[in-house]
N, C-alpha and C positions, 0 to 999 in steps of 0.2 A: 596364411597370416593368422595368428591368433586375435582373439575380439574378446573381450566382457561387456557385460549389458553395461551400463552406465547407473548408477541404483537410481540418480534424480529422475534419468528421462525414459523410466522402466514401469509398466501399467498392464498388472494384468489383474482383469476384472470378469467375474461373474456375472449372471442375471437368472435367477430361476421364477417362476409361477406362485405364487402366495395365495390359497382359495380358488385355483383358478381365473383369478383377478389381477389383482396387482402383482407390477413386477418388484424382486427385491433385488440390488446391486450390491455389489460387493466387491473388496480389495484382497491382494492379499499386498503388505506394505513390505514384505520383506524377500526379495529376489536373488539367487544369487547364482550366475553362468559362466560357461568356459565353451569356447570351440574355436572353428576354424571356417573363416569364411571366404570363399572364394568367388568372388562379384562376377567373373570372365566363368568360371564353370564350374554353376552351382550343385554338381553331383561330387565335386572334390570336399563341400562343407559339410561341417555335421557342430550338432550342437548339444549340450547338456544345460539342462535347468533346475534348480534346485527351490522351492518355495518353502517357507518356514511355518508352519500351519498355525501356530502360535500367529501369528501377524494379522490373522485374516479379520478385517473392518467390516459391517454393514449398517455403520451409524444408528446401532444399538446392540448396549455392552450385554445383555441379556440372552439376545439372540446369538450374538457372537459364543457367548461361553455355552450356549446351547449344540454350535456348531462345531466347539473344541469339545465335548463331551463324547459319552461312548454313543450315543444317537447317532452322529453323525461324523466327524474325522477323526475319534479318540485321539486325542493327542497326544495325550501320556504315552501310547503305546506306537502309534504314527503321525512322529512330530516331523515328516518333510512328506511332500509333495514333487516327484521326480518326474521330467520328461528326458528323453535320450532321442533324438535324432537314427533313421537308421536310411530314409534315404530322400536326398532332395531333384528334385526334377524342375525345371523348365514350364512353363504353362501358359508363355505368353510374352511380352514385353511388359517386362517390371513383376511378370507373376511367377509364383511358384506352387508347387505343392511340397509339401515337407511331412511327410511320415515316419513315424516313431513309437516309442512305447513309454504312456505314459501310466504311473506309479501311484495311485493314493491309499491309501490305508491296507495296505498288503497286497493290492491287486491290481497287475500290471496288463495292459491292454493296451492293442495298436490301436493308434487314430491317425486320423491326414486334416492337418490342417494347410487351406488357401492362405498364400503368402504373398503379400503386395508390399513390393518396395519403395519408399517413401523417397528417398533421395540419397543423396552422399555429399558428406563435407568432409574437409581439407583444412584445416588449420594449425602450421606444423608449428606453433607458439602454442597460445593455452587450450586452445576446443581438440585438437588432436583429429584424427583420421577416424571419421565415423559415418556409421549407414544408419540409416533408422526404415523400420518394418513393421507391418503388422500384420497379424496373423489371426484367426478365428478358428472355432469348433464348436460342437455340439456333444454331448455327452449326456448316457443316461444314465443316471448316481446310483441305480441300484447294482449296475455292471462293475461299479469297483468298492461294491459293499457298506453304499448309502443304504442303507435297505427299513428303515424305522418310516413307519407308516403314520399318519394321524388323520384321523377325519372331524370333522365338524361341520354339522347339519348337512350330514353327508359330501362335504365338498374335500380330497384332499389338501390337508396344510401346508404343506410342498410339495411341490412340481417333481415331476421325476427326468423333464429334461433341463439341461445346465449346457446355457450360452456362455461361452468363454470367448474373451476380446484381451488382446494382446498388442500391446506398441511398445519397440523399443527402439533405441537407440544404441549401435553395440559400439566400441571405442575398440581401434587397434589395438595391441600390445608390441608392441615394436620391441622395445627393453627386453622384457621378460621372454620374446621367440628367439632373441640373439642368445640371451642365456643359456636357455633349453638349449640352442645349437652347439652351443661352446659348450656346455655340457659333455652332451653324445658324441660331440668330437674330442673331446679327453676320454670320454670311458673306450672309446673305439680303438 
């Protein structure tokens, strides 16, 4: 079955080390997915993610445009943020692991993230056929070319590891998989 994230009910957020101290949070506001999810045998699903780097919030505009700069995700030069699915497993009841290769600023790297499923609804009027998930990782921003250093009174100014937190909700596509079918059964 095909899925997209749903953009309302779609949350993926950072948390890196500020001084050593404080943690900073962060959004990115702008999401946008395609795959295939198979709830009965999750080695059939695979998923792509696309994040807009442009979008990315941490309730301050300063640090943001610090973060869209060439210090840290160039934007001008890499303006998306890409994950690709390459294999989902089993881990448990409602658990998964999901490994893939994910993409920032020219440098693609496998990660596994723990996947716990949240539930599933039915509502074949307005909510539509949907799962909601979430998922977690850890990453360390110099391995995909975070690499701008700063210190003050000797403490680094950013963290170099990066907690990613992840909740969606993906919605069927019913419509658009009959299409694709009717599709490939005309071109066939």
């Amino acid at each position: 079955m095909a899925w997209r994230l749903d953009p309302y009910h779609t949350q993926v957020e950072f948390a890196v080390k500020h001084l050593g101290m404080m943690t900073v949070r962060g959004h990115f506001s702008d999401v946008t997915s395609s795959g295939t999810i198979d709830p009965e045998n999750p080695a059939n699903s695979s998923f792509e993610v696309t994040i807009d780097v442009a979008s990315i919030k941490t309730h301050n505009p300063q640090r943001d445009n610090d973060l869209k700069s060439s210090n840290f995700l160039e934007l001008e030069k890499y303006p998306r943020i890409t994950f690709k699915s390459t294999r989902i497993e089993p881990a448990g009841a409602d658990h998964y692991t999901m490994t893939g290769d994910l993409t920032i600023k020219g440098n693609t790297r496998q990660v596994t993230l723990p996947v716990m499923r949240y539930g599933e609804f039915n509502d074949p009027g307005m909510m539509g056929h949907r799962i909601a998930y979430s998922a977690e990782a850890q990453i360390n921003r110099k391995d995909f070319g975070l690499t701008m250093d700063a210190f003050l009174d000797g403490r680094l100014v950013v963290g170099n590891e990066v907690k990613i937190q992840i909740e969606v909700e993906a919605v069927e596509q019913k419509a658009e998989a009959q299409k694709e079918q009717s599709a490939a059964a005309t071109r066939a």
